[in-house]
Structure formats: structure tokens, C-alpha cells
C-alpha positions, -999 to +999 in steps of 0.1 A: -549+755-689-571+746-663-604+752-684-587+729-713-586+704-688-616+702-672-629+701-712-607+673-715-621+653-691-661+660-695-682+683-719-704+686-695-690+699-663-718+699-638-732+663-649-692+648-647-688+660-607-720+646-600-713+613-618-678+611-602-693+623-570-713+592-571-693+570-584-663+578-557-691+574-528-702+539-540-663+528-543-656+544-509-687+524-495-676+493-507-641+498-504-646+501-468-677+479-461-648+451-475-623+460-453-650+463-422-661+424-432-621+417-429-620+428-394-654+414-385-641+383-398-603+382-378-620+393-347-640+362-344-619+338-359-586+350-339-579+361-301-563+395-297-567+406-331-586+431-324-566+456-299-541+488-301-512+467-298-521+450-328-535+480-349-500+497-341-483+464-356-506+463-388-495+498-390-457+491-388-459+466-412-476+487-435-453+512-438-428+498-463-457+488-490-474+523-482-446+545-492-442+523-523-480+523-532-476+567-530-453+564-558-470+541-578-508+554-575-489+586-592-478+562-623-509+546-629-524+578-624-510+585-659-522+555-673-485+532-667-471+514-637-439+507-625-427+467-617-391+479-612-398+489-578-395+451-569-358+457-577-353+494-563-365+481-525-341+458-520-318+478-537-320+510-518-319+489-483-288+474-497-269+507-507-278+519-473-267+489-454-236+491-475-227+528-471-236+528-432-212+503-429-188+518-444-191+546-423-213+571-439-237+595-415-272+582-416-287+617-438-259+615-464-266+576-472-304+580-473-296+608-500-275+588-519-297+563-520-329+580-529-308+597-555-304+562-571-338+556-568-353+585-588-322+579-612-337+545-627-371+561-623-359+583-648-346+559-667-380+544-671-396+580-676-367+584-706-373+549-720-413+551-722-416+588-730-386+593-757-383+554-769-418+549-765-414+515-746-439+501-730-440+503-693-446+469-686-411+460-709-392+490-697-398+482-661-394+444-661-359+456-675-351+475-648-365+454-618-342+426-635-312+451-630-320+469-597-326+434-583-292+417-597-273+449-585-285+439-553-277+407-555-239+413-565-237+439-540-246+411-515-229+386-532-261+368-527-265+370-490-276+391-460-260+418-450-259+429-414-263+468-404-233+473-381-245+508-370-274+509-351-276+546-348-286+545-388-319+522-379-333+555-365-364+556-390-374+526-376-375+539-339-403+554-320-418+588-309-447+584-280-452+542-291-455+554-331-427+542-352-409+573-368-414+551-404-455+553-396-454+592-390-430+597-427-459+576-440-490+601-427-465+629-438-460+616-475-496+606-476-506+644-468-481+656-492-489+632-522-529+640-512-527+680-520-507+672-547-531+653-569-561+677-552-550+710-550-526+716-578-521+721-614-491+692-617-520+668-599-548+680-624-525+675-653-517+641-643-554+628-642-559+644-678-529+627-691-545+592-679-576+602-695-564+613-733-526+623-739-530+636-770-560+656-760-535+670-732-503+682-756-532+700-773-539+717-745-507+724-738-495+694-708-461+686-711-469+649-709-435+638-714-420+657-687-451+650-661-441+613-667-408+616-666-415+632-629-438+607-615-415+577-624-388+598-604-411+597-575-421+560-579-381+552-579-375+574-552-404+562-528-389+530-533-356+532-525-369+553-494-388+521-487-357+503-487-341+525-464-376+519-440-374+478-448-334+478-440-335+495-409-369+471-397-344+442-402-315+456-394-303+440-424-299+444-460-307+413-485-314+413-523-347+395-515-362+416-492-396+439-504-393+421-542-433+417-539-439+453-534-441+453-571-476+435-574-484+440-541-486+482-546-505+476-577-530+457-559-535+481-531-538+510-557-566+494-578-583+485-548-580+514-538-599+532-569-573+532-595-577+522-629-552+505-653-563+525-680-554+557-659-572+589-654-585+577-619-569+569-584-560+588-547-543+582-518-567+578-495-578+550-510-542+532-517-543+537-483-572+515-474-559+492-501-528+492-482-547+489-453-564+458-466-535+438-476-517+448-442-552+432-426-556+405-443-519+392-438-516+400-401-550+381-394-534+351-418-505+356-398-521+349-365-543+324-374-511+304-387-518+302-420-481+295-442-469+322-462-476+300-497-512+302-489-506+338-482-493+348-513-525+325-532-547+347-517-529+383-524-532+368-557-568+359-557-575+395-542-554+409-569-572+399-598-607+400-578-593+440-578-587+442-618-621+426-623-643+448-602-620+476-620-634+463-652-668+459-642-668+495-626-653+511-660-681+489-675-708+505-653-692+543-654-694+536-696-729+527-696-743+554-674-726+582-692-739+567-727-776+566-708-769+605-697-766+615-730 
């Protein structure tokens, strides 16, 4: 399966992993020549910006949109995205605030509430692989539902965590909060998954040519189904993260994550059209939408201006997508 693959996604194999060899070092250079100008550019313009203590708070802020971007760098992997995630975040910090209070240990709410989460990525999986929804209707339907649930759940308001002994993911071990570390660890997992294995390889084909990938024997349907269940259950594990940060469970809290972790992805390499993306660099993507609102943050800039610019960077990200799929066209059709 393997060879089919690898035929899928060039006729020419040695010319392909030079091109994309090429192509993923100009990204990377830019990628981070961008985020180098960001830091430049808040270490003049602001005191103390530049220092561990705040590194370590860029990080901590981080996590929460870092754990959602894993799941959703999967999903438009395959050539979809997933908007409900802007429903299952507050959701999943809202079960969990809800069934700590109530007395549940701190391991068996988490599992419940990840459960939920993959459940309604499921539900997407179902509704755009058997009912062949769109993934932009399917999860607009279910971010409208996770986020009401979380609303009624609430009845609208915030919702205090009573135990403190269940905001342990958001403690620390030697100054790194625990949520930072689960981070690195689901980065590394989510990394070897899409480079070292079969499921990861299948996953980039499917975003290049479905039908070229039932022919060569993918399960499409089934890989979808799977990384929608990982989107919803990164989500709701975000939740959890977010929830025990505040020490509070609301059913407003984390609904940008939605845009906000399809920004980092395309920044960080992805394309909408699928068949391209990585962690490492959702991770700088993350890293640049972390940077950009901590330095805002300290220079005092109000969060409406805040959100403007995530959404001038956002569709700056979709056009230098274009332009690079543009680019990628013209010199394969050059190459022969």
C-alpha cells in the first residue's frame, strides 16, 4: 500500500522529495524569519518582554490553543476542518467543572469528558463521510450544539470549581506547568504519527486525491472518521486544561479556538485544500499567535484590536497559502 501511495502523490518520486524538500525549507525560513521579526519587534517596543519569566507565560497560554491546533492540523490534513471545536472547549471545561463538583475523582471526569469529545467528533466524521455533508455545514451544526449545551449546563453563567485538587493539570513540575509538558508529549506523539506511520501517510494521500486513495485501497471513510475523534477529543481535553487555568467553567470560554487553530495550522504549512501540514509547524503557528497577543497584551493594546489583527493575520495566512500552491503549481508544470 505504501508504493500506491507514494504513486499517488508524485510520478516521479525522486524529483517530488526534492521539490517538497525545497519547498518545506523556504516555508520553514519564512515561517520563522516572521516569528523572529515578532520578537525583534516586542523587544523594542515593550520592557520585559523579552525574559524566561515571560517565555514561560507565552508558553502557558499556549497550551489550550496548542492541544486544539494537534487535532485540527490532523483534519485539514485530509482536506476538511473542524469549527465545532469552538463549542467542544467550553463544553469539556464545563462537564468537568460540573462532574468535579459533584464529587467525581479528577481521572474518571477527564475520561468522561474526553469521551464526549471524540463522541461529536464522530458525529462529524459520520455526518461528512456517510451523509456526505460538508465540513464546514456539519461542524457549524455541532459548534451551535456543543456551545448551547454549555450554555444550559451553566444556565448561562460561570461556574466555580469547588475542588481544587481537580485543577492539577494546571500545576507545576520544576516552574513548567503540567498542561505545557501534556503539550510537548501530544506534539511528540501527533509528530511520529503523521511521519513514521502508515495511518499518517494515508492521511496526506487522502488530502491529495480520495478517490485515487480507495483505489489503492485507504479506507478514507474510516481514516476520517478517526481524525475527527481526535480533533473532538483534543478539544474537550483543552477544556479540561482551560477549566482548571480558571478555576472555572463558563460557556464562553476558548469559543475562538475555532479560527484561531485554523490560523495557526495554515501558518504553520497547512493547506485548505489538504494533502499538506505538521506539527512542528502548527506549533510555530501557535507560537506566533501566543507572541503576538502577549506583546499586544503588554503594550496595552484592548482585546477588540486584538482580535482585528488575529483576523488580518488569518487571512494574510490563507493568501500566502494560495500564492504558495500557486508557486508549487507552476514549478511542477516547468519540471515537466
Amino acid at each position: 500500500m505504501n508504493t500506491d501511495v507514494t504513486k499517488i502523490r508524485t510520478n516521479n518520486p525522486g524529483n517530488g522529495k526534492k521539490l517538497l524538500s525545497s519547498s518545506i525549507g523556504i516555508e520553514a525560513i519564512g515561517l520563522f524569519a516572521f516569528y523572529f521579526f515578532i520578537i525583534l519587534f516586542f523587544s523594542i517596543t515593550t520592557e520585559n518582554f523579552f525574559s524566561t519569566s515571560n517565555a514561560l507565560n507565552i508558553l502557558d497560554n499556549i497550551a489550550v490553543l496548542g492541544i486544539v491546533a494537534i487535532g485540527q492540523v490532523f483534519v485539514l490534513i485530509t482536506g476538511g476542518f473542524d469549527l465545532s471545536v469552538g463549542g467542544i472547549v467550553p463544553l469539556g471545561g464545563v462537564l468537568f467543572v460540573s462532574l468535579s463538583n459533584a464529587g467525581l475523582d479528577t481521572i474518571t471526569a477527564i475520561l468522561l469528558v474526553v469521551i464526549v469529545g471524540g463522541l461529536v467528533g464522530l458525529i462529524n466524521g459520520v455526518f461528512v463521510t456517510k451523509f456526505k455533508i460538508n465540513p464546514l455545514i456539519t461542524t457549524l451544526g455541532t459548534l451551535s450544539i456543543t456551545a448551547g449545551l454549555a450554555k444550559v449546563i451553566t444556565g448561562g453563567l460561570t461556574t466555580i470549581l469547588e475542588n481544587p485538587n481537580a485543577s492539577v493539570i494546571a500545576d507545576k513540575v520544576f516552574g513548567i506547568p503540567i498542561h505545557v509538558i501534556i503539550l510537548i508529549v501530544f506534539s511528540a506523539v501527533g509528530f511520529f504519527i503523521l511521519r513514521y506511520t502508515s495511518f499518517g501517510r494515508s492521511l496526506y494521500a487522502i488530502g491529495g486525491n480520495q478517490e485515487a486513495s480507495r483505489l489503492a485501497g485507504i479506507r478514507v471513510n474510516l481514516n476520517i472518521n478517526i481524525v475527527f475523534i481526535i480533533c473532538g477529543f483534543l478539544a474537550a481535553f483543552a477544556g479540561i486544561v482551560l477549566a482548571s487555568q480558571l478555576m472555572a467553567g463558563s460557556g464562553t470560554m476558548g469559543v475562538e479556538t475555532n479560527l484561531k487553530s485554523i490560523t495557526a495550522v495554515i501558518l504553520g504549512g497547512a493547506s485548505l485544500a489538504g494533502g499538506r501540514g505538521g506539527i512542528i509547524g502548527t506549533l510555530v503557528g501557535v507560537l506566533i499567535l501566543g507572541t503576538l497577543t502577549n506583546g499586544m497584551a503588554i503594550l496595552q493594546i484592548q482585546a477588540f484590536y486584538q482580535e482585528i489583527v488575529t483576523g488580518i493575520v488569518l487571512l494574510l495566512a490563507i493568501n500566502f497559502n494560495n500564492l504558495r500552491d500557486f508557486l508549487n503549481t507552476k514549478i511542477k508544470f516547468n519540471r515537466g
